[in-house]
N, C-alpha and C positions, 0 to 999 in steps of 0.2 A: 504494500500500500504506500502509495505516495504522500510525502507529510506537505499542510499547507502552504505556502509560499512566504507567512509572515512566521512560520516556523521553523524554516529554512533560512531566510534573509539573520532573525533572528541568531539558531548556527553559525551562521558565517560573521555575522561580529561577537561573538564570544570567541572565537576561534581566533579573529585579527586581534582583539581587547588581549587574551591570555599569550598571542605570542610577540605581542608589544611591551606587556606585564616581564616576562620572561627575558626580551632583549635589554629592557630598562635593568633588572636586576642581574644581568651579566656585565654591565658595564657599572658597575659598584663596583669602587673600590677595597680589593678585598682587607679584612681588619690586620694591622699589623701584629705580629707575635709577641705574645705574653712575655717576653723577654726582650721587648724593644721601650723604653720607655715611648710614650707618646711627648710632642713636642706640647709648650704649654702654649694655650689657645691666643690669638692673637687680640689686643684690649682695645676698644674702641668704647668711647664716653667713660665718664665718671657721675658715681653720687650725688657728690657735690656739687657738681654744673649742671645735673640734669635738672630741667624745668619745662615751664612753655616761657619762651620769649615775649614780648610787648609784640610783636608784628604777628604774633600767631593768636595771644587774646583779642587784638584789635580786630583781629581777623572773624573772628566769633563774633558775629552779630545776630544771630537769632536765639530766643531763649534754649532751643533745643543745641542749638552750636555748642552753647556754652556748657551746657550738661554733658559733652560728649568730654570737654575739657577739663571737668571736673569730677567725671570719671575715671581721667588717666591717672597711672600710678607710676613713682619711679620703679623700674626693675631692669633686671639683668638679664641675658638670655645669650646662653652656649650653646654651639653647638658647626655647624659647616655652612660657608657662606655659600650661598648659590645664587643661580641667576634667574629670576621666578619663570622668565616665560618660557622657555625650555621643558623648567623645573614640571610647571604645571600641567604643561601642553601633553609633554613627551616624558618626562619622570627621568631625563637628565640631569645628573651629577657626580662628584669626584671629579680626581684628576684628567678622566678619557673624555672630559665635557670642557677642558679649560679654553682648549683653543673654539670654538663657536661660542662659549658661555661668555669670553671675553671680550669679544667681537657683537653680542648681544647687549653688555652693556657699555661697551664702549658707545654704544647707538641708542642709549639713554633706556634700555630694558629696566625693570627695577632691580634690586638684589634683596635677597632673603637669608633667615638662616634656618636651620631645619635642626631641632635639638633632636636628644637622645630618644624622645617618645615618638619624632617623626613630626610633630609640628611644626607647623611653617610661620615663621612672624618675618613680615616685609618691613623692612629697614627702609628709611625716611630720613631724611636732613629737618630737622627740625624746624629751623626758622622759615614760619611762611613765607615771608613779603620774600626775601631773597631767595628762596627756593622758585616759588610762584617765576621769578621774571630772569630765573638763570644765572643769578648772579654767587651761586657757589655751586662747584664743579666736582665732585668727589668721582666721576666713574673711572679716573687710574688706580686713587687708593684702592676700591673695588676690586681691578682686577688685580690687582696684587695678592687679594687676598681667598681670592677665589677659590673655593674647593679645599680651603685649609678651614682650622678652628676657629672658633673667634668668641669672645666672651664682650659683648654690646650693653651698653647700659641708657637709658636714655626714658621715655615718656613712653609708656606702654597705653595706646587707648582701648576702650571697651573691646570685647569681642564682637565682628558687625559679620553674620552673615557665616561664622567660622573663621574668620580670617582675623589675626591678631597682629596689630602695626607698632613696632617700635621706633620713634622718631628720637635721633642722638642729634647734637649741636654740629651742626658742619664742620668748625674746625676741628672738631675735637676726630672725628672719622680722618680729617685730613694728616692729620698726626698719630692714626693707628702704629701702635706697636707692637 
């Protein structure tokens, strides 16, 4: 017996989905040996600078804006930086992803980091007005840091939709260490 056509069509994208699943999780990096220390993760922001700036309050003009901003909390967040539209699209990352990842945001892609649970929080430059109109530039630090560790500290806002956004003070990314 022949199976319906929308059960068929169906087949055949589990079939591309599981061997897409499958090439994404070949190209991971595999974990280095219990006997290699790992390197310590690269720092970007601090405690004590993280805030919202005057051009990002200012920027909040509707009572709900302002709640979103009063929402955020200082935190920190470890884990591999990556380059989200890849990330999302294609489940690109690690090292086998630097050269397109970097060339993604060198073209102004966002960047993210993906902790140990597999969470994705998209990293932001903080200050509105100068973000808004291009006037700080962080996508070299970025690839620099691509595909390695990174421990970010910066203006965590609500969770919108699943998606968790840490915004860090531009220079302070601009002087990751």
């Amino acid at each position: 017996m022949t199976k319906p056509l929308s059960y068929r069509i169906f087949l055949a994208g589990a079939v591309v989905l599981l061997a897409t699943l499958s090439a994404a999780a070949e190209s991971q990096p595999s974990a280095a040996p219990a006997s290699q220390p790992s390197a310590a993760p690269a720092v970007i922001g601090d405690k004590a600078t993280a805030r919202w700036t005057e051009t990002t309050v200012k920027a909040a003009g509707t009572p709900e804006q302002k709640a979103v901003l009063e929402g955020g909390k200082v935190a920190t967040v470890t884990g591999e930086l990556v380059e989200v539209s890849c990330y999302l699209q294609l489940g690109k990352r690690g090292e086998k992803h630097i050269p397109c990842g970097s060339e993604c945001l060198r073209h102004g892609q966002p960047a993210g980091i993906v902790d140990k649970d597999g969470k994705l929080t998209i990293l932001f430059v903080e200050e509105h007005d100068p973000r808004r109109d291009g006037k700080i530039d962080i996508r070299e630090q970025l690839v620099g840091l691509l595909a390695k560790q990174v421990t970010a500290t910066g203006m965590l806002t609500t969770t919108r939709d699943g998606y968790r956004a840490l915004y860090v003070q531009g220079t302070e990314i601009a002087v990751a260490k």
